[in-house]
N, C-alpha and C positions, 0 to 999 in steps of 0.2 A: 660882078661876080667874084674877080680875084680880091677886091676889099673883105668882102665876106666872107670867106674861105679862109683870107689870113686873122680874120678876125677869130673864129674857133680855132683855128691851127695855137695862135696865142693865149688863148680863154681868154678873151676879153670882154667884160662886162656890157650887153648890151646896149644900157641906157648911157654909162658913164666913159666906157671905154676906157675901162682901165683892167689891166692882168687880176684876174682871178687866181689864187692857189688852189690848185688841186689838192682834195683831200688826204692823198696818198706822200704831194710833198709837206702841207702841213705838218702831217708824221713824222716825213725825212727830217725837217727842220726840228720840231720838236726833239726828236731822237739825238738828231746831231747836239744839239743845246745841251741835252742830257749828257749824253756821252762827254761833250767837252770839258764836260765842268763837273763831274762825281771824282769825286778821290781827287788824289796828285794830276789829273786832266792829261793825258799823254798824246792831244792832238789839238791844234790851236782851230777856236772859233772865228775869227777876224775876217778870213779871206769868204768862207760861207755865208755869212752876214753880210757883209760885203755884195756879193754875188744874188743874196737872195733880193736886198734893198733896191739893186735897181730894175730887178727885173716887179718884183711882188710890191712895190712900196715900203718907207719906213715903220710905218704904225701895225701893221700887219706884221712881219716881222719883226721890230721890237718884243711885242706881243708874246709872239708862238717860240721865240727865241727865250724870253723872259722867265716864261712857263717850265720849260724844259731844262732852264737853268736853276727855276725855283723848287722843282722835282728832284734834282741832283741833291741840293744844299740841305732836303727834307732826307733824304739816303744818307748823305754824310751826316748829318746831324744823329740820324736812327744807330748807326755804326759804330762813327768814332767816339760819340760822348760815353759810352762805357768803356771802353776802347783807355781811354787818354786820363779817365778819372783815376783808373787804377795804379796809373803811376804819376799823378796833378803832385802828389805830395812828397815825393822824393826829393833828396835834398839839390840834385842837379837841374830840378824841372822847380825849384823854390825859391833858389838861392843866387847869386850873380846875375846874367846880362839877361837869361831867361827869365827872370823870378822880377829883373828890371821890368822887364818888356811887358811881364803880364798885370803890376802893379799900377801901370802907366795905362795898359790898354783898359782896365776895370774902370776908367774916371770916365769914360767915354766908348764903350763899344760899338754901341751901334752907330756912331759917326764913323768908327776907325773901319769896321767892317763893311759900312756904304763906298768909304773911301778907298779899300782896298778892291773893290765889287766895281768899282767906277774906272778906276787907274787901272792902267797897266803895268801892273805887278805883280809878282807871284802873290796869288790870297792865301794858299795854303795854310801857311804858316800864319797869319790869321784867324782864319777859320779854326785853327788847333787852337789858338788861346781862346777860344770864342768855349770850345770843347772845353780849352779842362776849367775854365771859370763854370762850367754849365752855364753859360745865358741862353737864356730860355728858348725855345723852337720857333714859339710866334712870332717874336720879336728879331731870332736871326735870319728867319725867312723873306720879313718885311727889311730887314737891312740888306739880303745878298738883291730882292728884288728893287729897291731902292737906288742900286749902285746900276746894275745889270743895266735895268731896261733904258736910262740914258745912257749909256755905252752903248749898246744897240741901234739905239735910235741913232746917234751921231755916225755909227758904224755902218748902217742901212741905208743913211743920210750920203754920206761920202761914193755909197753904191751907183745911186742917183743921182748925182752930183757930177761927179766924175767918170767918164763912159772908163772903166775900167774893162783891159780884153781880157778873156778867159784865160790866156796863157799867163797872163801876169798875175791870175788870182791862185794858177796853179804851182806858179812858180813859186809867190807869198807862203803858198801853205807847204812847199816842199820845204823851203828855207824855216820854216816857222818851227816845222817836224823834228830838224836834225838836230837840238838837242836832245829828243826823245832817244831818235835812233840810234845818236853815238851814248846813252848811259845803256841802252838794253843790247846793244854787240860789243859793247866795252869789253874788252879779255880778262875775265879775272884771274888776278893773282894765287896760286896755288899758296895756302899755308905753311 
């Protein structure tokens, strides 16, 4: 009787026994993928992925993490590509280390965009040159989801992998935060 009780207590699959997600954290996960990753991202994904991987498995999360990341990339896409055209041809966004970076990134985007989608590095600024070249929507969505969802995986993987305790996934993402938190209480300078 207590096997079966802990077994809906967990949602676990009848036949396979394995954690079901409830549709409601679906959502959360989704939501959070979104959130993490539209605009400059002002809250890190790693530790939730992490947390969702060993509890819901890798492919599952990958998945709904993927989605919510590839929804973001379809917003910032919607946004900033008018956004970032309107000043692609100024001579400060054309010329020197920027005008370098964008002449180098054009021989290969969708590698540089997977690779930045994949690594752990700020994409941002990526993603911007992906904006003012306009590379096309389809193509950047199949690159940010190309990069993404093995990062996920490996990151879902690791969940699994590693009995990670919940104080140390909270502790990851509080560390992960405080550059958010020290650029937006940073005291500015009166002029």
């Amino acid at each position: 009787m207590q096997f079966k009780q802990a077994h809906e207590r967990l949602n676990l699959h009848p036949r396979t026994g394995r954690a079901t997600i409830p549709a409601s954290l679906l959502a959360t996960l989704f939501a959070y993928a979104f959130l993490s990753n539209v605009a400059l991202a002002l809250v890190p994904h790693e530790p939730i992925v992490i947390g969702f991987g060993a509890v819901y498995g890798v492919w599952t999360t990958a998945f709904v993490a993927t989605c919510g990341t590839v929804t973001a990339a379809w917003v910032d896409h919607r946004v900033f590509v008018p956004l970032i055209t309107r000043v692609r041809d100024r001579a400060l966004f054309a010329t020197g280390a920027i005008g370098w970076l964008r002449r180098h990134f054009a021989r290969a985007p969708f590698l540089v965009l997977t690779a930045s989608s994949l690594l752990p590095l700020p994409a941002f600024p990526f993603k911007a040159m992906a904006f003012a070249e306009r590379y096309p929507l389809v193509r950047y969505l199949a690159a940010v989801a190309a990069g993404r969802f093995p990062r996920y995986a490996l990151l879902a993987w690791l969940g699994l992998l590693v009995h990670v305790p919940a104080w140390v996934l909270v502790a990851l993402f509080a560390l992960m935060l405080l550059p958010t938190v020290r650029v937006l209480w940073k005291p500015r300078r009166a002029s």
